[in-house]
RODRENMAR-311373 format. One record per residue (C-alpha): residue in three letters; x negated, y negated, z negated; residue number from 1. Coordinates in Angstrom, 3 decimals, always signed. Example, Ala and Ser with C-alpha at 12.3 -4.5 7.8 and 13.67 -1.06 7.14 Angstrom:
% residues 2
ALA | -12.300 | +4.500 | -7.800 | 1 .
SER | -13.670 | +1.060 | -7.140 | 2 .
***
This chain:
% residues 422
UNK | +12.964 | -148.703 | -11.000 | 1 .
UNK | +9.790 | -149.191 | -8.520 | 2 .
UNK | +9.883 | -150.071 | -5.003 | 3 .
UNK | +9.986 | -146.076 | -4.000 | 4 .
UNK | +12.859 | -145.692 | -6.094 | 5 .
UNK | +14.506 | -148.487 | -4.834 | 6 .
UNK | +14.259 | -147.344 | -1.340 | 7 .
UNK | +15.263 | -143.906 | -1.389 | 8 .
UNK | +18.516 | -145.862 | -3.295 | 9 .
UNK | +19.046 | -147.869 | -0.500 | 10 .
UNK | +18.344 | -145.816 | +1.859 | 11 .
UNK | +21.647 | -143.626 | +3.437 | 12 .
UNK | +20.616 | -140.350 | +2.477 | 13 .
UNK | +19.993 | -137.405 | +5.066 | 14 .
UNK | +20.109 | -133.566 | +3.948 | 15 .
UNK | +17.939 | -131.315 | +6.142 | 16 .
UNK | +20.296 | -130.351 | +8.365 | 17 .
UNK | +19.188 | -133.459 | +11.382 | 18 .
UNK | +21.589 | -132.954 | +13.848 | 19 .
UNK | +24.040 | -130.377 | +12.517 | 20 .
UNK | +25.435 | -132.703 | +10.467 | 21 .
UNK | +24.976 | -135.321 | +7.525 | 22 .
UNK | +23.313 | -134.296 | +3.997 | 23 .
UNK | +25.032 | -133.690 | +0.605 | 24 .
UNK | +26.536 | -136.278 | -1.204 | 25 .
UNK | +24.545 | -137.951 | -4.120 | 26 .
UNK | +26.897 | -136.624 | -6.630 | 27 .
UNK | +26.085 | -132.777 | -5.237 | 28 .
UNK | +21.962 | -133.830 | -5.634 | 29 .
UNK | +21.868 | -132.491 | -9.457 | 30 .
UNK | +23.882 | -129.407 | -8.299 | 31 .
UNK | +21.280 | -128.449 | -5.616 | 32 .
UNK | +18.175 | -129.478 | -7.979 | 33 .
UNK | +20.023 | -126.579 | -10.441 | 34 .
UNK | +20.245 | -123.927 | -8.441 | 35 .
UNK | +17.534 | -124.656 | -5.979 | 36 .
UNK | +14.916 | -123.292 | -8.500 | 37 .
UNK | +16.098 | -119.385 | -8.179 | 38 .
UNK | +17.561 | -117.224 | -5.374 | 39 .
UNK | +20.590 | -115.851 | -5.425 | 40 .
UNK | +19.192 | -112.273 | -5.783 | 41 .
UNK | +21.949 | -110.227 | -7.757 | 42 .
UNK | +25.066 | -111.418 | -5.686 | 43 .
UNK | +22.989 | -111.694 | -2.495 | 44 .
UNK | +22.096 | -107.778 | -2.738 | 45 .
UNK | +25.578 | -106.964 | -4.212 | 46 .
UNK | +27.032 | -108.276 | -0.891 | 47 .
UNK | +24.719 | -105.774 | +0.987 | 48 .
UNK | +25.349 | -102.903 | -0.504 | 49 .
UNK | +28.864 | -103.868 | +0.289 | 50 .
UNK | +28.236 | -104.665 | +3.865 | 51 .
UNK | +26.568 | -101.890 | +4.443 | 52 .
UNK | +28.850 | -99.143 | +3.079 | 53 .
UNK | +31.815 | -100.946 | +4.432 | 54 .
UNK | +30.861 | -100.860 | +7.708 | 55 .
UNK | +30.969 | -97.005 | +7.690 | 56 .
UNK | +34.494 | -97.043 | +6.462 | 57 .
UNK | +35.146 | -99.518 | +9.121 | 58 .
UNK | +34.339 | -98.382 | +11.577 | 59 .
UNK | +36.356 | -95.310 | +11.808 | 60 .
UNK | +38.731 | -95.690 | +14.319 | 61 .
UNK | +37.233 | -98.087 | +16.350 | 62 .
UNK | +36.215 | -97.681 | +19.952 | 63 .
UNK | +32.757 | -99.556 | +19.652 | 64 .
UNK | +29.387 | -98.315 | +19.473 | 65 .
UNK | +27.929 | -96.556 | +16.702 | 66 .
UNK | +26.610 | -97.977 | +13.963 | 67 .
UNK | +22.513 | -97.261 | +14.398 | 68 .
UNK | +19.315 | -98.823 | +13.394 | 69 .
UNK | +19.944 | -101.719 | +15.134 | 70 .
UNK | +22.790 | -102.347 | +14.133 | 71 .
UNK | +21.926 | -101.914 | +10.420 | 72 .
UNK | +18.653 | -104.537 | +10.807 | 73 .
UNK | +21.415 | -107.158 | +12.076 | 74 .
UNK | +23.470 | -106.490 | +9.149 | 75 .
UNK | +20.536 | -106.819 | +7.302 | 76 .
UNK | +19.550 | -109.935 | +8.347 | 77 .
UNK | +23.114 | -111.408 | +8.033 | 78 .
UNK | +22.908 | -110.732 | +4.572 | 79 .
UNK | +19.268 | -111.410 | +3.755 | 80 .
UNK | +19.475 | -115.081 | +5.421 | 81 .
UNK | +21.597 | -115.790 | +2.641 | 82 .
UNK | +19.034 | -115.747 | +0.181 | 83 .
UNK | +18.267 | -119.275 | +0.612 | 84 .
UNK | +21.637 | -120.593 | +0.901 | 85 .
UNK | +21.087 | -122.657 | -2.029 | 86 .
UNK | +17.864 | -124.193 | -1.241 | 87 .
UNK | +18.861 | -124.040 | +2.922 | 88 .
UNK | +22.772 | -124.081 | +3.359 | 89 .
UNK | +22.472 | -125.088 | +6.796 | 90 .
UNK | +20.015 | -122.463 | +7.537 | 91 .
UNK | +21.859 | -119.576 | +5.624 | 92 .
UNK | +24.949 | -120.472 | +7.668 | 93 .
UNK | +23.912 | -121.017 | +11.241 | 94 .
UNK | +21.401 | -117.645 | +10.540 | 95 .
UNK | +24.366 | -115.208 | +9.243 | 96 .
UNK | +26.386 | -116.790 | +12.157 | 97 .
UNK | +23.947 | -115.686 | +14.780 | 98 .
UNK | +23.257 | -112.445 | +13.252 | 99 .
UNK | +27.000 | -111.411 | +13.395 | 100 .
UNK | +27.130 | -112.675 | +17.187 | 101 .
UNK | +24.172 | -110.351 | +17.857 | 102 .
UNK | +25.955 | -108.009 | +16.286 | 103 .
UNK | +29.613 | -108.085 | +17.819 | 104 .
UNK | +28.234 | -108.774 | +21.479 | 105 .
UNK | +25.995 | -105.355 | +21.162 | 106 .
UNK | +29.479 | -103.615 | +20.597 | 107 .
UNK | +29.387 | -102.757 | +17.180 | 108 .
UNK | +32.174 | -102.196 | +14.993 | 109 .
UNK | +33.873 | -104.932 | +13.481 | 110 .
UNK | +33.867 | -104.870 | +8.914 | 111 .
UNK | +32.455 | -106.453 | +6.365 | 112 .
UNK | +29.960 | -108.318 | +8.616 | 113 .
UNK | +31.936 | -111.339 | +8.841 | 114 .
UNK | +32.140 | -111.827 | +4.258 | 115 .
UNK | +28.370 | -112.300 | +4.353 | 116 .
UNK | +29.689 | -115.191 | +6.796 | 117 .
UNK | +32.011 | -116.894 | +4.818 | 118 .
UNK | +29.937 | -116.455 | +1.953 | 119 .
UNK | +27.287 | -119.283 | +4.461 | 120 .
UNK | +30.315 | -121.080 | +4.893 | 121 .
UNK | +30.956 | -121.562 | +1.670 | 122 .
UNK | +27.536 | -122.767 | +0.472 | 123 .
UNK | +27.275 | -124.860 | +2.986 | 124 .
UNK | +30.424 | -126.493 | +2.849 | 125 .
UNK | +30.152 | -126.945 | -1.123 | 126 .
UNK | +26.920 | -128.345 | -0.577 | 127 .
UNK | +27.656 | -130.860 | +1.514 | 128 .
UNK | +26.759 | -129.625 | +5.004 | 129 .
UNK | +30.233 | -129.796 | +6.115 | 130 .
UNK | +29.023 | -129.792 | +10.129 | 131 .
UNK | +26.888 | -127.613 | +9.942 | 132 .
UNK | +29.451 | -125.641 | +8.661 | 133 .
UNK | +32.008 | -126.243 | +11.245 | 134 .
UNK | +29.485 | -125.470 | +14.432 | 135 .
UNK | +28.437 | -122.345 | +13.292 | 136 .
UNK | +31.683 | -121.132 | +12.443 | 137 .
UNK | +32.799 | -122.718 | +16.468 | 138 .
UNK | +30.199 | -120.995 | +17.945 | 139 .
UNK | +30.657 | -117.721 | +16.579 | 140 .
UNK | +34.159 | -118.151 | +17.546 | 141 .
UNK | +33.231 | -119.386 | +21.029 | 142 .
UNK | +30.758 | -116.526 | +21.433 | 143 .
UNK | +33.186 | -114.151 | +20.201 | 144 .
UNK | +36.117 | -115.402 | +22.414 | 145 .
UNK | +33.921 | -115.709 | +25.384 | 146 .
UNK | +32.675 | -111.642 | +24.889 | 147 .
UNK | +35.938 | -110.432 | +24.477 | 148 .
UNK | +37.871 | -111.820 | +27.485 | 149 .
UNK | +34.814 | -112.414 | +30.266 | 150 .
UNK | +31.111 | -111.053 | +29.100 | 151 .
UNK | +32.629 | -107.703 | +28.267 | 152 .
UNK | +32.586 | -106.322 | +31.447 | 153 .
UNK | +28.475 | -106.447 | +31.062 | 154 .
UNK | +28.195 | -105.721 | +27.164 | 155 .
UNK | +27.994 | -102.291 | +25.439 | 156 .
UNK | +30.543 | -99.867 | +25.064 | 157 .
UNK | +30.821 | -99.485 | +28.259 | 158 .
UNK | +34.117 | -99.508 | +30.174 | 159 .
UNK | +35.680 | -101.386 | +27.451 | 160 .
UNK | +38.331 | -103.744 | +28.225 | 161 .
UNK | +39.766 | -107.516 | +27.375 | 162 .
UNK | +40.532 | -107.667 | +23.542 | 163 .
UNK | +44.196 | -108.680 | +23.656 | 164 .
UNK | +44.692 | -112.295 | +22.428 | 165 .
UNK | +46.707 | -111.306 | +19.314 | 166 .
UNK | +43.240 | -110.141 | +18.416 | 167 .
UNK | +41.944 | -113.580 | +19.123 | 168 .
UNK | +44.735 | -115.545 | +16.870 | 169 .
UNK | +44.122 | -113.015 | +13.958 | 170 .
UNK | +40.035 | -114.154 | +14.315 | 171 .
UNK | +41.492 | -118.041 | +14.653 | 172 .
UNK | +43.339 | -118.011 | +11.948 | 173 .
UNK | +40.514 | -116.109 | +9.604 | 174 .
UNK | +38.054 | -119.119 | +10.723 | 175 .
UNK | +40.630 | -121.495 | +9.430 | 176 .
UNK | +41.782 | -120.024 | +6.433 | 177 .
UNK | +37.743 | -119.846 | +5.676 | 178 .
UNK | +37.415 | -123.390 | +6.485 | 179 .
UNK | +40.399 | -124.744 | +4.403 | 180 .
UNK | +39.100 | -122.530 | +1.571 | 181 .
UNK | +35.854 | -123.621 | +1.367 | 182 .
UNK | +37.115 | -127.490 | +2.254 | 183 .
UNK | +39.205 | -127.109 | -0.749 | 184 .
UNK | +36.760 | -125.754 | -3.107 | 185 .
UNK | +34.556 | -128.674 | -2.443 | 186 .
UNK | +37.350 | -131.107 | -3.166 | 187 .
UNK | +37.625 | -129.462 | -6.658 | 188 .
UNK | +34.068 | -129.462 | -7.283 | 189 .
UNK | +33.783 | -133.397 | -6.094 | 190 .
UNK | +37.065 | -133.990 | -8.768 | 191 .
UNK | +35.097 | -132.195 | -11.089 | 192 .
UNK | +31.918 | -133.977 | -10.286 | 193 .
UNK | +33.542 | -137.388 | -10.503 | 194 .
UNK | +35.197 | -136.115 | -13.552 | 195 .
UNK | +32.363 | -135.627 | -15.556 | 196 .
UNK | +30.368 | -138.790 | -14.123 | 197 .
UNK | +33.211 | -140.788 | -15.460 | 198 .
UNK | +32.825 | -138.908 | -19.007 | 199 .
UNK | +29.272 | -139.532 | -19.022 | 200 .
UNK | +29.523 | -143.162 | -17.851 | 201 .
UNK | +32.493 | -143.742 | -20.585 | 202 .
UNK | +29.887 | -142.052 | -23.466 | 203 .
UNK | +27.236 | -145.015 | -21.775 | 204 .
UNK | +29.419 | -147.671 | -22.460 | 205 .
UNK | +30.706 | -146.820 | -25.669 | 206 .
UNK | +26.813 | -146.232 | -26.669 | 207 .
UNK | +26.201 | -149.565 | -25.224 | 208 .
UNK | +29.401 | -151.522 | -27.191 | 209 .
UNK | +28.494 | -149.862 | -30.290 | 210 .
UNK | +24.351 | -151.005 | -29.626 | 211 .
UNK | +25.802 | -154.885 | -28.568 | 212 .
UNK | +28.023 | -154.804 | -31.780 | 213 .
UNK | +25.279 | -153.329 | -33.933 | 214 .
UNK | +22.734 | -156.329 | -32.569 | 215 .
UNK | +25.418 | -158.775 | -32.885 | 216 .
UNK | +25.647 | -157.323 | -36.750 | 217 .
UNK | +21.963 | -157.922 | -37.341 | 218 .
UNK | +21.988 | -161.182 | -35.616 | 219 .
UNK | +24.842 | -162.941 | -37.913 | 220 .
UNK | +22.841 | -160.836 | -40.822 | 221 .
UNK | +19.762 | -162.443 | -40.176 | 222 .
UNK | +20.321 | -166.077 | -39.140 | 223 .
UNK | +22.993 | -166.477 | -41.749 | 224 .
UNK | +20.182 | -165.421 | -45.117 | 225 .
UNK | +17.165 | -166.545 | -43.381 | 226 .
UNK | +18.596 | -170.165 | -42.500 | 227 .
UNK | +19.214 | -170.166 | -46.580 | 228 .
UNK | +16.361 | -168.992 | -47.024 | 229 .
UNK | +14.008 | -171.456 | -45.316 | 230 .
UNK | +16.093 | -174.324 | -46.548 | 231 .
UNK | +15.279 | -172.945 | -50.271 | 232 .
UNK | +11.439 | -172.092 | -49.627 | 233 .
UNK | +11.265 | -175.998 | -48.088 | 234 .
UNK | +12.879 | -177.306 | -51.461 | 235 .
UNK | +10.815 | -175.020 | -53.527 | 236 .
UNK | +7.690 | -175.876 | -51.967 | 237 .
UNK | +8.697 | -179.700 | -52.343 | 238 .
UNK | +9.331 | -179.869 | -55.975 | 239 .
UNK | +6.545 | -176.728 | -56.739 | 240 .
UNK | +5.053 | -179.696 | -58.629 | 241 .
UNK | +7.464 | -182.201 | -59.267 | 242 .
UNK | +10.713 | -180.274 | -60.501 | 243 .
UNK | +9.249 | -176.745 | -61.543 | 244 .
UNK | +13.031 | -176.140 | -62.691 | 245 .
UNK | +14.847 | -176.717 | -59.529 | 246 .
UNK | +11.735 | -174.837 | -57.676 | 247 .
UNK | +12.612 | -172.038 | -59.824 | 248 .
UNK | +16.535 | -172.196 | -58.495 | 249 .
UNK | +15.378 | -172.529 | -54.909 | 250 .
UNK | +13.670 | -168.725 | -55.391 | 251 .
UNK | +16.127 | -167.628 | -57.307 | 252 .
UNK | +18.377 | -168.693 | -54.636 | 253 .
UNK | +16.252 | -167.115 | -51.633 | 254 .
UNK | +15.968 | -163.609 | -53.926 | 255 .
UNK | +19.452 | -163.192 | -53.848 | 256 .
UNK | +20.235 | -164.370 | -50.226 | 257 .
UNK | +17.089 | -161.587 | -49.093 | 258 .
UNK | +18.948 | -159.021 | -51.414 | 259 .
UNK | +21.995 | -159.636 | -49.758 | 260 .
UNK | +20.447 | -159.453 | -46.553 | 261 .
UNK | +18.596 | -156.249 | -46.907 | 262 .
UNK | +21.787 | -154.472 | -48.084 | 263 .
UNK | +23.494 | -155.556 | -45.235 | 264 .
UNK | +20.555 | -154.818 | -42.584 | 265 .
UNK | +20.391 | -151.065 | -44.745 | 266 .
UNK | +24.651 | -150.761 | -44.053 | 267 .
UNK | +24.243 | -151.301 | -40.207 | 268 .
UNK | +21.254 | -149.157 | -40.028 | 269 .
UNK | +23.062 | -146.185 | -42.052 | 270 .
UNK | +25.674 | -146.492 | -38.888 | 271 .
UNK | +23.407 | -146.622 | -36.344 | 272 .
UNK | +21.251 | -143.275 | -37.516 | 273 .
UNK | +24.559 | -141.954 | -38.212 | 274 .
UNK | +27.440 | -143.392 | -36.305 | 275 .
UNK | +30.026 | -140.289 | -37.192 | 276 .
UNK | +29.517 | -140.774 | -41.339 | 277 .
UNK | +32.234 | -143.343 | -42.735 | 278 .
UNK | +30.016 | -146.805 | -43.975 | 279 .
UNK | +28.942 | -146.498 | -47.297 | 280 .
UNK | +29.949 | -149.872 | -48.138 | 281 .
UNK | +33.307 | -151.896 | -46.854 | 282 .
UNK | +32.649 | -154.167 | -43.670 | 283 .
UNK | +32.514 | -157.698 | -45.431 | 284 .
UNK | +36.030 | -159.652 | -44.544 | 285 .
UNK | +37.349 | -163.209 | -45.573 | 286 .
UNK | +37.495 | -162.170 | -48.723 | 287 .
UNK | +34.095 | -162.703 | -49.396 | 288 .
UNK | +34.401 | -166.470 | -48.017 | 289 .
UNK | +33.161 | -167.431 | -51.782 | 290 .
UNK | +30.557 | -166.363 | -51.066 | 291 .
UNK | +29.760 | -167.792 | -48.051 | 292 .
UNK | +30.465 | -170.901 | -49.816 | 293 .
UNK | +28.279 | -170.643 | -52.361 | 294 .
UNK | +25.168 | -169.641 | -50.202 | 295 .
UNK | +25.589 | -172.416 | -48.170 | 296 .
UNK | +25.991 | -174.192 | -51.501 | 297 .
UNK | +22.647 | -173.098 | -52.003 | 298 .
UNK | +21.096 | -174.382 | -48.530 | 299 .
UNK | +22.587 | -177.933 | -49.523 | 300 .
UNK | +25.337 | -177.958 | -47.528 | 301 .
UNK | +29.485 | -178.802 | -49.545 | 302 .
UNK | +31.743 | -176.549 | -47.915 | 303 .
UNK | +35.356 | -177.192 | -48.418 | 304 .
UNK | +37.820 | -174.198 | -47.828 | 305 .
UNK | +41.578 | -174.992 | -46.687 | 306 .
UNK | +43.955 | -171.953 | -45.892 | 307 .
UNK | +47.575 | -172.256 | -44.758 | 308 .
UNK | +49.958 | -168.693 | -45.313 | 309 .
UNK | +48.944 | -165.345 | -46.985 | 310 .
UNK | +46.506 | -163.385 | -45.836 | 311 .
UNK | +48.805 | -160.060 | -45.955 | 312 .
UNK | +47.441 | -156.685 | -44.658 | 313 .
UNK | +44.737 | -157.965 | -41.792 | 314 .
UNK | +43.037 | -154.979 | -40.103 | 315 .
UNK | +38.883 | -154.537 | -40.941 | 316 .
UNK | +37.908 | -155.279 | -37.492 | 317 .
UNK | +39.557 | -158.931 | -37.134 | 318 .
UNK | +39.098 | -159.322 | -40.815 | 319 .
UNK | +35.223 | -158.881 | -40.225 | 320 .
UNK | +34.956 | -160.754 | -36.612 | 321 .
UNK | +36.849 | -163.797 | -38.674 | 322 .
UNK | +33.591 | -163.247 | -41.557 | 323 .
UNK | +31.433 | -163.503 | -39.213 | 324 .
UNK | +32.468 | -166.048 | -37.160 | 325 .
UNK | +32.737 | -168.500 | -39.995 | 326 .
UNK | +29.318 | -167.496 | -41.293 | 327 .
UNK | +28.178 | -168.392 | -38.127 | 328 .
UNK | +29.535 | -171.746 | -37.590 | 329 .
UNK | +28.148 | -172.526 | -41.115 | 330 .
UNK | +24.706 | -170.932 | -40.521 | 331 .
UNK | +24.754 | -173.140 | -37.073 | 332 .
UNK | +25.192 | -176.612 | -39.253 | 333 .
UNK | +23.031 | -175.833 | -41.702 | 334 .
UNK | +20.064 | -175.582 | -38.724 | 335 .
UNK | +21.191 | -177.806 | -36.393 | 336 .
UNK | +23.300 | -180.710 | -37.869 | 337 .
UNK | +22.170 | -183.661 | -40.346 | 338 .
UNK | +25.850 | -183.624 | -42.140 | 339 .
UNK | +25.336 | -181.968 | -45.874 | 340 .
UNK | +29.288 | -181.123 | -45.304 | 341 .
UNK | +31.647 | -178.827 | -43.513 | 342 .
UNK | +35.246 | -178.213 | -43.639 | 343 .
UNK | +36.697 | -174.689 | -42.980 | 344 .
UNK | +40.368 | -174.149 | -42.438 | 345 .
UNK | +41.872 | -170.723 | -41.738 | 346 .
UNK | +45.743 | -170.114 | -41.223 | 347 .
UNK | +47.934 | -167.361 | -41.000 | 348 .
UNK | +50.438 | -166.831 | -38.955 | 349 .
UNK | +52.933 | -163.836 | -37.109 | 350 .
UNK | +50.955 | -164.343 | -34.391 | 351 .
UNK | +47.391 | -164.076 | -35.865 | 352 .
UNK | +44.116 | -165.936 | -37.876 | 353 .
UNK | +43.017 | -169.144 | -36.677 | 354 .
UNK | +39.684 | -170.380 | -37.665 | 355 .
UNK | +38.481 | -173.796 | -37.671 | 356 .
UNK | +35.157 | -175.286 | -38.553 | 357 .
UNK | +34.275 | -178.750 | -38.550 | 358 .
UNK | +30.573 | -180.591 | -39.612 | 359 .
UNK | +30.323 | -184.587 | -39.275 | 360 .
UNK | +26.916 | -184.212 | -37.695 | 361 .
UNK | +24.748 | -185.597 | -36.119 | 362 .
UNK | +22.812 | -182.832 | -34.444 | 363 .
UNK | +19.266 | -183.088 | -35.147 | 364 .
UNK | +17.641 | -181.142 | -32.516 | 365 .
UNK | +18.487 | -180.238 | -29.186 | 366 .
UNK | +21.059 | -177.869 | -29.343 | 367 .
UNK | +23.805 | -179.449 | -31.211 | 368 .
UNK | +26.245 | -176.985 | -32.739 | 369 .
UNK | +23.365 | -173.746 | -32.159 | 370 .
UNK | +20.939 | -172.526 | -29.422 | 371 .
UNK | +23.123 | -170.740 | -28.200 | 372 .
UNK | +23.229 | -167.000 | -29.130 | 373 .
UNK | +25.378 | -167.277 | -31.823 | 374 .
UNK | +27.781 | -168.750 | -29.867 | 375 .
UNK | +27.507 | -165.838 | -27.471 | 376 .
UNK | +27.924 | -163.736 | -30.567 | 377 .
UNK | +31.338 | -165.707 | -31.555 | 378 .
UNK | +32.794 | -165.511 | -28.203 | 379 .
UNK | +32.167 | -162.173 | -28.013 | 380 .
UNK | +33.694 | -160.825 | -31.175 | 381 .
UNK | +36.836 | -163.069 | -30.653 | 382 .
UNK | +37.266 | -161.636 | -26.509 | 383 .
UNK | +36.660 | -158.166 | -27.939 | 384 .
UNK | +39.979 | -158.652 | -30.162 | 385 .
UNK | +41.394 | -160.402 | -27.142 | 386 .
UNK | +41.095 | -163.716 | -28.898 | 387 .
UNK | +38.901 | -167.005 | -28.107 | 388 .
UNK | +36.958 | -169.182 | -29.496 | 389 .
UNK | +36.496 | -172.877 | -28.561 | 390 .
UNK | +33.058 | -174.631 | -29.974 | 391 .
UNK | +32.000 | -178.150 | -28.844 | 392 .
UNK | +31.542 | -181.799 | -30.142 | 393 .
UNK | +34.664 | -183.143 | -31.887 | 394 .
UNK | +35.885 | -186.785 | -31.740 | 395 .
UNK | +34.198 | -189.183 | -33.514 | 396 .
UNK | +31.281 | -187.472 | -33.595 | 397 .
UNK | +30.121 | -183.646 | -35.027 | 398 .
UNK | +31.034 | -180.481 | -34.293 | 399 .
UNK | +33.700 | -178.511 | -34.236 | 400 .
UNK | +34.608 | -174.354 | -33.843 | 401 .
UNK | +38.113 | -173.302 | -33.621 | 402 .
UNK | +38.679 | -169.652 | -33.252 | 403 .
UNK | +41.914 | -167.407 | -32.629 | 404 .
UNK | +41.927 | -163.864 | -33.207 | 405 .
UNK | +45.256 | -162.165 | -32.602 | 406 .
UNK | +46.675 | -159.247 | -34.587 | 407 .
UNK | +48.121 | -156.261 | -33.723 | 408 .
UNK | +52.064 | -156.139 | -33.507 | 409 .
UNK | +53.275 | -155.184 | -36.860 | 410 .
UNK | +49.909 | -155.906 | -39.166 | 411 .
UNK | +51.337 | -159.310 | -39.945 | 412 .
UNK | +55.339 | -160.004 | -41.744 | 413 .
UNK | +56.985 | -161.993 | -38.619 | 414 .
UNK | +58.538 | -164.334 | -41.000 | 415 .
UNK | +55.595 | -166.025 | -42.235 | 416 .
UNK | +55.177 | -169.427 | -40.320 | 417 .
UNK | +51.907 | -169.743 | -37.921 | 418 .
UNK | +50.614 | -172.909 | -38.949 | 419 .
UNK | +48.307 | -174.499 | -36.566 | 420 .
UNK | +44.590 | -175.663 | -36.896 | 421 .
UNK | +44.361 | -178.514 | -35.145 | 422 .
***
């Protein structure tokens, strides 16, 4: 966003309609951008037509003057001002209001004059021009009110007399019942405004979890094969000469950890340029802790495996989070700590998987235990299944990563004891 753009956020914003009234909300600013671009014409001249051959029915049996040239140009022009009631609410409305006042204080039959006026109401109400709304609507009541019980006695037809004040309630209550109408349909259209913001903002953050799950995919992918990886290539390149043999299992080694790697990288990527199509490969779970074990095997470092219960039915998600979090902690010693062993303990319980990870250390760079993203990564997985993860130096020295990832009620058999990981 520039500086521009930040301002005109910042900024209160102000519709054209200065002192009748403040401008449209920002939810109503891609609505007016829409229909802003073309003029009503087909409803606009609909409502003419009706307007004008109305009038002629209407006014048959009124005492008022006759409907002439005049009088057609001001019903004319209340309709025509409407043209623009999308792109100029506030001047649709007050110019339709003024018309009709014209028109009902130069004694001309009352009729369809006063739809083309609700019709301004309308758009500007809907648009957000609520005020500007309002005082047109007053004034043409005013003006009406004030010609029909004191500026008569000077306005055409002549000798006409005070409009009795039942007259007067029945115009009242047609201004409200405008207003509420109008008021109402612009609550509906903010509902259904807000509505379909929320939608859209949902669809954002499920595109957004689905990217930061995706990354966090590739990450534990990728740190996991190439820490292997450049463990092997540093052994190969150290016995290229000396042990030709055990060079030979070092790229054997890093062939089948970049293998792995690729086909892993290739299953996230299938679900990214597809997310709808069912993986064509199973997520990997604990069951692949082997291995783990033997990769890391591979990078020099002894892994020893402990688990307490059955593993029972365990849903993919926490099965996979649990994977990965493991592969993690392992990938984290096998950069960062001097100890050539780890210990990795997983029980199962009623209440869920705990994880624990432990490495004698010492750290040998800065970042003891990782730099830091990977432990993001693991904290992230485990709060996403409402679980937690603790990582820090143990006592007497290392580091240690205990995770707990709950399951949902009814995954796991309630009578199988939780054993603890401590």
């Amino acid at each position: 966003m520039d500086e521009q753009q930040a301002h005109r956020s910042a900024a209160p914003h102000r519709g054209p309609g200065g002192p009748w009234g403040e401008g449209p909300p920002r939810w109503l600013s891609g609505v007016r951008e829409r229909y802003a671009a073309r003029l009503p014409w087909p409803s606009t001249v609909a409502l003419g037509v009706f307007v004008m051959v109305g009038t002629n029915f209407a006014a048959q049996g009124q005492d008022r003057q006759p409907v002439d040239l005049l009088a057609r140009l001001l019903l004319f022009a209340a309709v025509a001002v409407l043209l623009v009631r999308h792109r100029h609410p506030v001047v649709a409305v007050a110019g339709t209001s003024a018309a009709t006042l014209v028109y009902l204080g130069l004694g001309y039959p009352y009729g369809p004059v006063f739809l083309a006026v609700a019709v301004g109401c309308f758009s500007a109400i809907v648009s957000g021009h609520r005020k500007a709304a309002w005082w047109s609507l007053g004034a043409l009541w005013a003006g009406h009110v004030l010609m029909s019980h004191w500026l008569y006695r000077w306005l055409p037809p002549d000798g006409d007399e005070s409009a009795p004040w039942g007259q007067e309630a029945f115009v009242t209550a047609w201004v409200v019942a405008i207003v509420a109408a109008a008021e109402l349909l612009r609550v509906r259209r903010e509902q259904w405004a807000a509505a379909r913001a929320e939608r859209e903002a949902a669809e954002k953050r499920r595109a957004d979890e689905e990217r930061l799950r995706m990354a966090r995919e590739l990450h534990d992918v990728l740190a996991h094969s190439i820490s292997v990886i450049n463990v092997q290539a540093g052994v190969g390149l150290a016995l290229l000469d000396t042990d030709p043999e055990q060079a030979r299992t070092a790229l054997t080694t890093i062939k089948s950890a970049s293998k792995e790697a690729l086909g892993e990288v290739r299953q996230v990527l299938d679900n990214l340029r597809a997310p709808g199509d069912a993986p064509r490969a199973p997520a990997p779970g604990l069951d692949r802790l082997p291995e783990l074990v033997d990769q890391a095997a591979a990078a020099g470092l002894t892994v020893t495996v402990e688990t307490d219960g059955a593993p029972g039915a365990v849903p993919p998600g926490t099965d996979l989070a649990a994977f990965r979090i493991v592969q993690e902690a392992l990938t984290n010693v096998v950069r960062h700590s001097g100890s050539r062993s780890a210990e990795v303990r997983i029980a199962y319980g009623s209440e869920g998987i705990r994880l624990r990870i432990d490495d004698e250390g010492p750290a040998t760079g800065g970042d003891a235990g990782g730099s830091g993203n990977g432990l993001v990564g693991m904290r992230e997985r485990a709060a996403a299944l409402g679980g937690t993860i603790d990582a820090g130096p143990r006592p007497g020295g290392g580091f240690r990563v205990r995770a707990q990832l709950p399951l949902p009620s009814g995954s796991r058999d309630p009578a199988r004891p939780t054993e603890e990981t401590s």
